[in-house]
Every structure is written in C-alpha cells, then in structure tokens.
MDTraj code that builds the backbone (N, CA, C; nanometers):
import mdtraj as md
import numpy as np

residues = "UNK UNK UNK UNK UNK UNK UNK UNK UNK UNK UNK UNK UNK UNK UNK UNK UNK UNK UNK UNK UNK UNK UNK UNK UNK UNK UNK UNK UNK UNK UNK UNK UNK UNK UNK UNK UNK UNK UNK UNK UNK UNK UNK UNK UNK UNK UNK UNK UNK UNK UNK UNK UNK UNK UNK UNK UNK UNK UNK UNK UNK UNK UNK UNK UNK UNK UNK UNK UNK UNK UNK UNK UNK UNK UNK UNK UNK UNK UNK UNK UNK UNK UNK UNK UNK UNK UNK UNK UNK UNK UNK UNK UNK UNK UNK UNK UNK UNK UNK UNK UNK UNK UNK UNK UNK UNK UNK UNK UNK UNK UNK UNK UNK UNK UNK UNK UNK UNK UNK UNK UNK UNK UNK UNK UNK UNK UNK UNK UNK UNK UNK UNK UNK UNK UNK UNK UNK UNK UNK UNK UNK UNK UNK UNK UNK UNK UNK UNK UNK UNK UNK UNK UNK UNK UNK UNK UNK UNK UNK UNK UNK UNK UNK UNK".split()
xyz = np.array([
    [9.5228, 13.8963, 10.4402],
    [9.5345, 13.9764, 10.3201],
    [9.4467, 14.1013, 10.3278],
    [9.3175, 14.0744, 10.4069],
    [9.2413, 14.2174, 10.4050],
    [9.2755, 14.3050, 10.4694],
    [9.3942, 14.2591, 10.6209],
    [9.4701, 14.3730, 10.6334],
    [9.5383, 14.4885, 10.6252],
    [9.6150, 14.3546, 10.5393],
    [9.7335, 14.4611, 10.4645],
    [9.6633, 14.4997, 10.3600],
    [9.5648, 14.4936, 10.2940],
    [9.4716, 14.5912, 10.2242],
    [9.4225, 14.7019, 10.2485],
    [9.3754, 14.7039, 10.3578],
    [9.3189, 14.8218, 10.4825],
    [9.4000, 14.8688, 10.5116],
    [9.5285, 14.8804, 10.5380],
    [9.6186, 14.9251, 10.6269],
    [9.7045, 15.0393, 10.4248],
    [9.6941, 14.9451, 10.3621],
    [9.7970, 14.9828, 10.2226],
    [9.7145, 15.1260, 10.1759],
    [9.5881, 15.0638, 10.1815],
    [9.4330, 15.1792, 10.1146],
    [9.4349, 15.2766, 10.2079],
    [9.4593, 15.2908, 10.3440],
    [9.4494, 15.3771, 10.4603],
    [9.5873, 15.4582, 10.4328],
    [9.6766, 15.4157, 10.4031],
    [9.8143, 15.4500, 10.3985],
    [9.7930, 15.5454, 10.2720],
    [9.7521, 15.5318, 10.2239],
    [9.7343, 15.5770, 10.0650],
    [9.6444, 15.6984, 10.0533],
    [9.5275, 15.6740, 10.1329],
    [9.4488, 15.7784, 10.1568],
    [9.5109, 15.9002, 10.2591],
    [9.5439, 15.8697, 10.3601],
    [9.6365, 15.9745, 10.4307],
    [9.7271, 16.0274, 10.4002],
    [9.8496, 15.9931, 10.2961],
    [9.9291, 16.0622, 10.2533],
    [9.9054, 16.1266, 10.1307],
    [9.7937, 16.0770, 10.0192],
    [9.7350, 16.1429, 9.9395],
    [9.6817, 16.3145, 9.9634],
    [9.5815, 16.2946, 10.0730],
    [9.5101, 16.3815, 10.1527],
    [9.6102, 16.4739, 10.1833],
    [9.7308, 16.4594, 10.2939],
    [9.7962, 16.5603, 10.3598],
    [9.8616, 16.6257, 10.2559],
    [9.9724, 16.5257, 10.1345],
    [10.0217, 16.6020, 9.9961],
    [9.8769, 16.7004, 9.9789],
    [9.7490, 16.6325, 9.9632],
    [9.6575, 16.7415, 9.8715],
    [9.6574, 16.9000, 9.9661],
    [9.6580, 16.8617, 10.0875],
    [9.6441, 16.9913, 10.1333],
    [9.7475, 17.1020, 10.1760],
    [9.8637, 17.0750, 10.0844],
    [9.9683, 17.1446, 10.1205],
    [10.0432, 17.1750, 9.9217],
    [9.9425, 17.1306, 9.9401],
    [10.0172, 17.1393, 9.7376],
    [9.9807, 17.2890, 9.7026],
    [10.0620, 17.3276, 9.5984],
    [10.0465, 17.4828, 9.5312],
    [9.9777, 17.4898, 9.4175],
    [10.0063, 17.3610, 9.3389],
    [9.9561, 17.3275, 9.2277],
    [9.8082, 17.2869, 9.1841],
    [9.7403, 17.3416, 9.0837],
    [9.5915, 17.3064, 9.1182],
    [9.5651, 17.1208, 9.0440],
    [9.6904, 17.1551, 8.9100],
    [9.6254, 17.0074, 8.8449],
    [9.6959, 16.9238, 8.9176],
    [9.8377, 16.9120, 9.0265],
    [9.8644, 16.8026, 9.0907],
    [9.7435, 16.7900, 9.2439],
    [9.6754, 16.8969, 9.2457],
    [9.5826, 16.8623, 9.3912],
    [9.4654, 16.7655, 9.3196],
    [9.4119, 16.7937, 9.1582],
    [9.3251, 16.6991, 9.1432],
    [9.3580, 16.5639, 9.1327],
    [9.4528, 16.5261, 9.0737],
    [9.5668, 16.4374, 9.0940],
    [9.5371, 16.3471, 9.2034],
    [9.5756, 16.4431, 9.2872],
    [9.5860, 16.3650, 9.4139],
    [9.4553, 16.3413, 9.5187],
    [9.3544, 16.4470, 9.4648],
    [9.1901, 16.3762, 9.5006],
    [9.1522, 16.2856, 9.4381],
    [9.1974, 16.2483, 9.2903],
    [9.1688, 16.1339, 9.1746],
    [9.2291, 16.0299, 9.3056],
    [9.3901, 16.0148, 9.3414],
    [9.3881, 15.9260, 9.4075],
    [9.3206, 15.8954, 9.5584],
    [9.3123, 15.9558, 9.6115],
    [9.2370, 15.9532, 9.7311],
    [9.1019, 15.8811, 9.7154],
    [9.0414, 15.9381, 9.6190],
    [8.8606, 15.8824, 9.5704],
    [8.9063, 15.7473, 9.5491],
    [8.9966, 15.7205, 9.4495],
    [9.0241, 15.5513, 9.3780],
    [9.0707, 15.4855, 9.5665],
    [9.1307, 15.4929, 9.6347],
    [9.1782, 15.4359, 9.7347],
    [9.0652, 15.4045, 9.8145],
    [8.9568, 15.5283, 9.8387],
    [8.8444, 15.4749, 9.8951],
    [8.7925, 15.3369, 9.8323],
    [8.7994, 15.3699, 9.7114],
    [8.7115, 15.2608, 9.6517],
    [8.7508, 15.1283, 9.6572],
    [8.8731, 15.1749, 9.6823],
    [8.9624, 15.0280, 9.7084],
    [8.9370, 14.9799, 9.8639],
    [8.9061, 15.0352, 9.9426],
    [8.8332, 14.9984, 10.0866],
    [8.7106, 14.9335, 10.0768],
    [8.6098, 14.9524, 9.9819],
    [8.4879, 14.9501, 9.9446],
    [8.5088, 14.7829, 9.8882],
    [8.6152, 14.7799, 9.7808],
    [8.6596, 14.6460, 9.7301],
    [8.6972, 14.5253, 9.8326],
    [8.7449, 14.5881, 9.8997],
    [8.8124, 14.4859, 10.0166],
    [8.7089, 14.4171, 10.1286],
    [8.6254, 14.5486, 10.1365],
    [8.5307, 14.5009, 10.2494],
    [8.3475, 14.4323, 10.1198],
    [8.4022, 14.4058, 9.9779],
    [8.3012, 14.3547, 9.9062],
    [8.1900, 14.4067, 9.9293],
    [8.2147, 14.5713, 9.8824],
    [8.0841, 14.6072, 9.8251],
    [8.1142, 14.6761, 9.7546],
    [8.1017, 14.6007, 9.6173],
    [8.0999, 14.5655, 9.4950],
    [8.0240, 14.7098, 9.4692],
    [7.9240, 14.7305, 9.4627],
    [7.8427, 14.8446, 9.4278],
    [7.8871, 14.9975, 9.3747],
    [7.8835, 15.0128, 9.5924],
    [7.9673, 15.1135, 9.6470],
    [8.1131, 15.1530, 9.5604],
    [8.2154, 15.0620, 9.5451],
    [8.3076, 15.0454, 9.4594],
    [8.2841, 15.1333, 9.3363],
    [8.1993, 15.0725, 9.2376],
    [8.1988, 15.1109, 9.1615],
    [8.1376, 15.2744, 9.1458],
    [8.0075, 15.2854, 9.2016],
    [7.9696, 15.4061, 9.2704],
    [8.0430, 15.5214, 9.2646],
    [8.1561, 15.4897, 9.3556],
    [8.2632, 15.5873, 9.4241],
    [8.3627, 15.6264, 9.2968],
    [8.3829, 15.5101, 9.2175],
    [8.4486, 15.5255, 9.1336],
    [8.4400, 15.6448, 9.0319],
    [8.3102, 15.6160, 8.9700],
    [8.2081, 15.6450, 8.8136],
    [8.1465, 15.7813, 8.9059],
    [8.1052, 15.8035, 9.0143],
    [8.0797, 15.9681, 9.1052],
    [8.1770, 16.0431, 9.0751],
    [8.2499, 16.0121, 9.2000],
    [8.3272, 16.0647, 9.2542],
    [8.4215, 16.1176, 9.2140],
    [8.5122, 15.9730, 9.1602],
    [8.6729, 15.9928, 9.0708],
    [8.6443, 16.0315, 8.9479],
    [8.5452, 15.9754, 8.8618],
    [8.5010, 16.0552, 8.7300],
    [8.4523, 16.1572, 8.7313],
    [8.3110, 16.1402, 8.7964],
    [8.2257, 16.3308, 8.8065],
    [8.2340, 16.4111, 8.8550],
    [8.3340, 16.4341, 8.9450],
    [8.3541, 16.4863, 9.0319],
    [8.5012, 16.5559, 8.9797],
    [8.5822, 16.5263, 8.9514],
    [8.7185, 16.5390, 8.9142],
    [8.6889, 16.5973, 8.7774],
    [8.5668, 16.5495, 8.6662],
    [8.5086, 16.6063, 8.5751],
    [8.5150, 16.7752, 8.5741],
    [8.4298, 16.7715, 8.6754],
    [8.3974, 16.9056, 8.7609],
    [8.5225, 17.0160, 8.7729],
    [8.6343, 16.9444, 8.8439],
    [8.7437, 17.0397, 8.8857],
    [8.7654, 17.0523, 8.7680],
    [8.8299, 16.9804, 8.6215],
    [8.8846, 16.9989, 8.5744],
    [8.7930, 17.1261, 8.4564],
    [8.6301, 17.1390, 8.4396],
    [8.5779, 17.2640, 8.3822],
    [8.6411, 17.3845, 8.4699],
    [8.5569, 17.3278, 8.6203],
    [8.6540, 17.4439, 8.6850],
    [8.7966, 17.5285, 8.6188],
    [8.9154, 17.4429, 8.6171],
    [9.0471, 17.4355, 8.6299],
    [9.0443, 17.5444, 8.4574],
    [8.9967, 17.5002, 8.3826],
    [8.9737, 17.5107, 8.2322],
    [8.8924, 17.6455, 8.2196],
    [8.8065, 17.6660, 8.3075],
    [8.7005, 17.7929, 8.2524],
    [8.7493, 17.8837, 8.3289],
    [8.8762, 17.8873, 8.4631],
    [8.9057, 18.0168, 8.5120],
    [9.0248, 18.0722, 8.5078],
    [9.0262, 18.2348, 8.5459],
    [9.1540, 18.2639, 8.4620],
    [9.2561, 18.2412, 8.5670],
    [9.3901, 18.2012, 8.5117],
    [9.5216, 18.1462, 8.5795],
    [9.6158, 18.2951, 8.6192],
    [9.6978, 18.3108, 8.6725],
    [9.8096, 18.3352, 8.7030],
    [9.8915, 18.3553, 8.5757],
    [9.9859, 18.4097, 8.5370],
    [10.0095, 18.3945, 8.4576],
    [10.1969, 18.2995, 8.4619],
    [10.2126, 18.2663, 8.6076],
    [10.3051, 18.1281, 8.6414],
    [10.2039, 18.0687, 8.6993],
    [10.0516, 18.0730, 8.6456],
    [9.9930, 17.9140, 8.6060],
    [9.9967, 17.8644, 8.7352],
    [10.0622, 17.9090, 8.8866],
    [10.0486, 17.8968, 9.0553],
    [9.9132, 17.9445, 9.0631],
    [9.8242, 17.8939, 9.1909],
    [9.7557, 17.8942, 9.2655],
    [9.8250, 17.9931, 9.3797],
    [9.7902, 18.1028, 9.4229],
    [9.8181, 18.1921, 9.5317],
    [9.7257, 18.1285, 9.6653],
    [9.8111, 18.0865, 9.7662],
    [9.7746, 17.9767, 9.8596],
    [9.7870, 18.0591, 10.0317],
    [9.6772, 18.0700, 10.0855],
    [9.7191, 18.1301, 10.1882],
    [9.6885, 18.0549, 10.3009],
    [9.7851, 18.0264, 10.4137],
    [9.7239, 17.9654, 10.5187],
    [9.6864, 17.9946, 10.6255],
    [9.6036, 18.1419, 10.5856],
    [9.5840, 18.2014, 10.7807],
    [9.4848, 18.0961, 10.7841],
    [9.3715, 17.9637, 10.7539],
    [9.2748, 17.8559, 10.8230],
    [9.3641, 17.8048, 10.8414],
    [9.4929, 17.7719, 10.8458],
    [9.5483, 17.6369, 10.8800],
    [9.5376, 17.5929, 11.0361],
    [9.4735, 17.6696, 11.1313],
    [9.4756, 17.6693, 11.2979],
    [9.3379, 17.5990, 11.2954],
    [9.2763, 17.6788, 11.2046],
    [9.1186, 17.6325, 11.2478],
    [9.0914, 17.4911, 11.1888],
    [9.1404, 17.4678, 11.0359],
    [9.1196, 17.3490, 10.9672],
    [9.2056, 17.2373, 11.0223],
    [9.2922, 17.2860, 11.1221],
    [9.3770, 17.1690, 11.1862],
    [9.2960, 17.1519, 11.3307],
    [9.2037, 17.2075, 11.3656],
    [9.0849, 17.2028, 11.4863],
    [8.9846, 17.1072, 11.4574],
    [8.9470, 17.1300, 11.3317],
    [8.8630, 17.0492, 11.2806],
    [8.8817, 16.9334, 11.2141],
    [9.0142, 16.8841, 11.1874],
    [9.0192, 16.7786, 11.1676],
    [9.0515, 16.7110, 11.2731],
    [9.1210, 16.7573, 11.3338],
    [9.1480, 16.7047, 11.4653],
    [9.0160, 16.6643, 11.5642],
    [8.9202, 16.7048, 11.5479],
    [8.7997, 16.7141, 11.6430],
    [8.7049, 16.5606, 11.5387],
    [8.7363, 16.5886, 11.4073],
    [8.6428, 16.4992, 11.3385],
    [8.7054, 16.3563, 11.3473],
    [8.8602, 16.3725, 11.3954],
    [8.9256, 16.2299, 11.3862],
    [8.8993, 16.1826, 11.5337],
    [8.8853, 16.2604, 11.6394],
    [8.8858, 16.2041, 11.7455],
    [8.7063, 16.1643, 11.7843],
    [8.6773, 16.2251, 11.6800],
    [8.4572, 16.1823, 11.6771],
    [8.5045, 16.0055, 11.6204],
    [8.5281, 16.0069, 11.5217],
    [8.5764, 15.9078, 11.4479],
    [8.6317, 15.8010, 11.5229],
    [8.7203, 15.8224, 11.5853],
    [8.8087, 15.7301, 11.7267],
    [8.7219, 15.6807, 11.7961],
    [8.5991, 15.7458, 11.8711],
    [8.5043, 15.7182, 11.9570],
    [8.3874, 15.6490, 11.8874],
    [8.3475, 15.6657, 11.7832],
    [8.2669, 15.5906, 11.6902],
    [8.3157, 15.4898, 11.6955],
    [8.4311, 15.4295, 11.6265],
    [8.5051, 15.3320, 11.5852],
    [8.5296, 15.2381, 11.6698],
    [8.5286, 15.2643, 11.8430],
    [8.5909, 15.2175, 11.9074],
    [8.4504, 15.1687, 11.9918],
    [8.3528, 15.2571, 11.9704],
    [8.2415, 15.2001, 12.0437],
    [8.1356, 15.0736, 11.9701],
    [8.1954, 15.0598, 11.7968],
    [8.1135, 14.9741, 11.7024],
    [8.1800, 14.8612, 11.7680],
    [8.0411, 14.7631, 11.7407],
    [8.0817, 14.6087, 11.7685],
    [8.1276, 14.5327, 11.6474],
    [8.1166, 14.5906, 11.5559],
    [8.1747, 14.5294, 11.3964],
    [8.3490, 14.5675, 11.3712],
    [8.3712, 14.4818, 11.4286],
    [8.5319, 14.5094, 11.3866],
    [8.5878, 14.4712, 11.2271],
    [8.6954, 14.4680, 11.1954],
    [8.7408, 14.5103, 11.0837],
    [8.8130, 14.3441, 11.0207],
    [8.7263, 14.2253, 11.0720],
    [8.7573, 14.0655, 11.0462],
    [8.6234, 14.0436, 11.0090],
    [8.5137, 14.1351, 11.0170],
    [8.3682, 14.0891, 10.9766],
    [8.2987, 14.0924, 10.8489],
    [8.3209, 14.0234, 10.7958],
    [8.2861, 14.1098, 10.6310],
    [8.1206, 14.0722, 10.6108],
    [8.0503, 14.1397, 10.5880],
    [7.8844, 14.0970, 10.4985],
    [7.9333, 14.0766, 10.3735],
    [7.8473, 13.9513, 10.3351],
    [7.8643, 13.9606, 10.2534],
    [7.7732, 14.0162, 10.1600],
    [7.7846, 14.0294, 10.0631],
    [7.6728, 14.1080, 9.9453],
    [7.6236, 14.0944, 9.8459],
    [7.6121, 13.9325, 9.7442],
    [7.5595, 13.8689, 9.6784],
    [7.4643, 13.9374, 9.5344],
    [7.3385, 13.9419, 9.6043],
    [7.2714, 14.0163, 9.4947],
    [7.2153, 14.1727, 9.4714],
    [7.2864, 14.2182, 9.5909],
    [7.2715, 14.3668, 9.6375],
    [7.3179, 14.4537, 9.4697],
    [7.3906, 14.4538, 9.4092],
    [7.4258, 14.5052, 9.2689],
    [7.3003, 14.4621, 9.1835],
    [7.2502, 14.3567, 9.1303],
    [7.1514, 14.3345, 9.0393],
    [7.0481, 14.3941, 9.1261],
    [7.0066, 14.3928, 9.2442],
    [6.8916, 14.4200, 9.3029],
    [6.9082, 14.5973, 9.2428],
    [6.9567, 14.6338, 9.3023],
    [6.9704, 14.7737, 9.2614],
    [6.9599, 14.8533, 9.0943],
    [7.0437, 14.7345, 9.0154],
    [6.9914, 14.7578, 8.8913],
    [6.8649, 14.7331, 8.8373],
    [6.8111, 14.6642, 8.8899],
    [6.6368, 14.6223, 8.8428],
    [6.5742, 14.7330, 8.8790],
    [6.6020, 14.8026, 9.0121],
    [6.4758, 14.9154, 9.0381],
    [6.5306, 15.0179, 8.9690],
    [6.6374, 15.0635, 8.9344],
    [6.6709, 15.1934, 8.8768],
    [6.6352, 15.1712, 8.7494],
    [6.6113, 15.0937, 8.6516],
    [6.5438, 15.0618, 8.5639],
    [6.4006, 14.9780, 8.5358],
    [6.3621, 15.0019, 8.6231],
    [6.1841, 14.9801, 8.6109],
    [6.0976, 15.0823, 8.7363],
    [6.1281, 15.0105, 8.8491],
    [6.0724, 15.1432, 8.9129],
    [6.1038, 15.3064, 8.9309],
    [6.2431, 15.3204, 8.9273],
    [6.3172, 15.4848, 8.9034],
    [6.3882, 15.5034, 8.8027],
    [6.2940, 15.4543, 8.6695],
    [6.3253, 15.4827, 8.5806],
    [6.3373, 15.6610, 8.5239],
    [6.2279, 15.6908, 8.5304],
    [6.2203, 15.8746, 8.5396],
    [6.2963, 15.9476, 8.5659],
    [6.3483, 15.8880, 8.6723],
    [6.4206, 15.9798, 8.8318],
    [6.5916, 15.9402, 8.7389],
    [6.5783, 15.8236, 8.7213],
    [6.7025, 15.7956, 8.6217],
    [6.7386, 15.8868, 8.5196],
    [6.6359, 15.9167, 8.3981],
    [6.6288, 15.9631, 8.2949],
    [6.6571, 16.1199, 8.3226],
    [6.5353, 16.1808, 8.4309],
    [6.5709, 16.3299, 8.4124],
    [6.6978, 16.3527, 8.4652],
    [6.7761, 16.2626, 8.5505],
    [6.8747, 16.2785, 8.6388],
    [7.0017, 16.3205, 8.4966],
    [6.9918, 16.1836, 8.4208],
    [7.0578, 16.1828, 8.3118],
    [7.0432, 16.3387, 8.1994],
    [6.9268, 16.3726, 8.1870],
    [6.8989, 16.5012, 8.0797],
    [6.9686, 16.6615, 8.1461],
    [6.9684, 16.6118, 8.3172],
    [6.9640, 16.7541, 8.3265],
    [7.1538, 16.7512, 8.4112],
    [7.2259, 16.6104, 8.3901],
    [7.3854, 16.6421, 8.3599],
    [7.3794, 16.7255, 8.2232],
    [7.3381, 16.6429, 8.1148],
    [7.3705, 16.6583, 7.9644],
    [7.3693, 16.8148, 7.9648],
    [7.2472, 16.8661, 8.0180],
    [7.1940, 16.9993, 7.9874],
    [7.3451, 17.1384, 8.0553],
    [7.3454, 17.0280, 8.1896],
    [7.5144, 17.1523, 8.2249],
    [7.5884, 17.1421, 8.1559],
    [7.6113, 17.0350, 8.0991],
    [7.7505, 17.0152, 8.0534],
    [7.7420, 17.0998, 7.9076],
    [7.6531, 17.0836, 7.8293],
    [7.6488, 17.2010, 7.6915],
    [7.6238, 17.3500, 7.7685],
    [7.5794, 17.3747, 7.8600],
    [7.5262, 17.4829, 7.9109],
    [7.7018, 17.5329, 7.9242],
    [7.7904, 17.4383, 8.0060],
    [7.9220, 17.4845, 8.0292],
    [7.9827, 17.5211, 7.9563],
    [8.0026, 17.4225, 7.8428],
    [8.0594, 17.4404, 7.7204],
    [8.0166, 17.5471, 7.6468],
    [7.8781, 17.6025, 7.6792],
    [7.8777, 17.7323, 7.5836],
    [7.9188, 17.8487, 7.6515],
    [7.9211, 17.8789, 7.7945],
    [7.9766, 17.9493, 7.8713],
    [8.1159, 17.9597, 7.8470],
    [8.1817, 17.8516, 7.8622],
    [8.3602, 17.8195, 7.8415],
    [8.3673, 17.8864, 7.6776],
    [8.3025, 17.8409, 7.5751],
    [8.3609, 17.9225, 7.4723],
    [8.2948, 18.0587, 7.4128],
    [8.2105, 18.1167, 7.5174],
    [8.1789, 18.2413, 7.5108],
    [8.2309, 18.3388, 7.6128],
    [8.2779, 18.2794, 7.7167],
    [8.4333, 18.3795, 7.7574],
    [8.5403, 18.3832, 7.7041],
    [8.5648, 18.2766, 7.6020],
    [8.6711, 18.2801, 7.5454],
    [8.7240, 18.4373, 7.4523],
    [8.5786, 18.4305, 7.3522],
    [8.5651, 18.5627, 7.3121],
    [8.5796, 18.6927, 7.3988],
    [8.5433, 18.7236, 7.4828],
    [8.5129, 18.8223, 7.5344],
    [8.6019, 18.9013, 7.5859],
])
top = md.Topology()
chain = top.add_chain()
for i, resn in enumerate(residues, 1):
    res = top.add_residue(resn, chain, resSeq=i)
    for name in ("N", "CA", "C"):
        top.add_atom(name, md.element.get_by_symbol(name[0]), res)
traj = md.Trajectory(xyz[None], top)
C-alpha cells in the first residue's frame, strides 16, 4: 500500500508541477502549487512523519499560497486578467532541472535507506510541542507578532493603493 502511495503522491506531484509551469493563468498556477505542497505532504504521511505533514501543510499550502494570493490581489492585472508569459528561460530552466534530477538520481541511488524502511516516529510531535512552548517560547511569540504586524502592514498598503 505504501507504494502505490508513493508512486500516486509522485504522480501527482509531477504532473501538478509540469501543468504549473506551462500555465498562463496566475490563480490556476496557485492552484496547482496548493496541489503540489498538499501531495508532498502526503509523502510525509506515508513515510509517518506526522509532524513534517502537518508542517508542510499549515507553511507551505496555507502561508505560503497566503502570500501569492496578497500578491495576486495587490498587483495590477491585464486588463484580460492573462499573465504575459515569456519563455526565452525555458533552455536554461530545462538545464537545471535536468541537472538537479540527475543530482537527485545519484543521491538516491547511492542512500542505503530504500523506500520499504519506514522510522518510526512516536513521540517526535509532543516532543517538539513541549519545547516550542516552554523553552522557545519568545522565539514563538515574536515569530507570531511580527506575521500579524505584515499582514495589517499589507492590508494598509492594499487599501491605500486602492485610492491612489
């Protein structure tokens, strides 16, 4: 079953990815990074870490996608609402992926942990919640004050171009 999990989540992530990088559209490319991020996480699920999972989730697919969408919202459009898309990188960005998949190949192929080994991970989640709330508590808190602080900071930006 963790196979065809790996193989479904891998499947999912690659065709997500290649649609994202050929799309015109800006809200179907977040779309399709929303799915890409959730699929990771679904790798993360499979191989039980629980954490990570969630992590990737509540980052990534939420704050992150958060992000595009002020982006998407605070700049000015087209007025057919298209993204003007040019592909003179497409030589170089197809070099570089190509170079990072075949790093990847050689990594992969030289690990002794193959893909039937699972750790398991027990109390690794509570462990982690105890120190972020007693010992990095601070580091927690200002972390927390100084999202809050962009996000009104944005919002007053976003509706003071509005005027202008």
């Amino acid at each position: 079953m963790n196979e065809v999990g790996m193989y479904f989540f891998g499947l999912l992530i690659f065709l997500s990815g290649l649609t994202l990088i050929f799309t015109e559209n800006l809200i179907y490319a977040a779309f399709l990074l929303a799915l890409c991020l959730l699929s990771i996480a679904g790798f993360y699920v499979i191989y039980n870490a629980s954490f990570l999972a969630v992590i990737q989730i509540l980052i990534y697919a939420a704050g992150i996608l958060i992000l595009i969408a002020f982006g998407i919202m605070l700049t000015k459009r087209s007025p057919e609402g298209k993204v003007i898309v040019g592909y003179h990188l497409l030589f170089f960005g197809s070099l570089v992926t190509l170079g990072m998949a075949l790093l990847i190949y050689a990594l992969v192929g030289s690990s002794t942990i193959g893909p039937h080994e699972i750790i398991h991970t027990t109390g690794q989640v509570r462990e982690i919640g105890i120190r972020f709330l007693t010992q990095y508590i601070l580091a927690f808190e200002l972390i927390a004050f100084l999202l809050l602080v962009v996000l009104v900071g944005a919002s007053y930006l976003g509706k003071k171009s509005q005027h202008a």
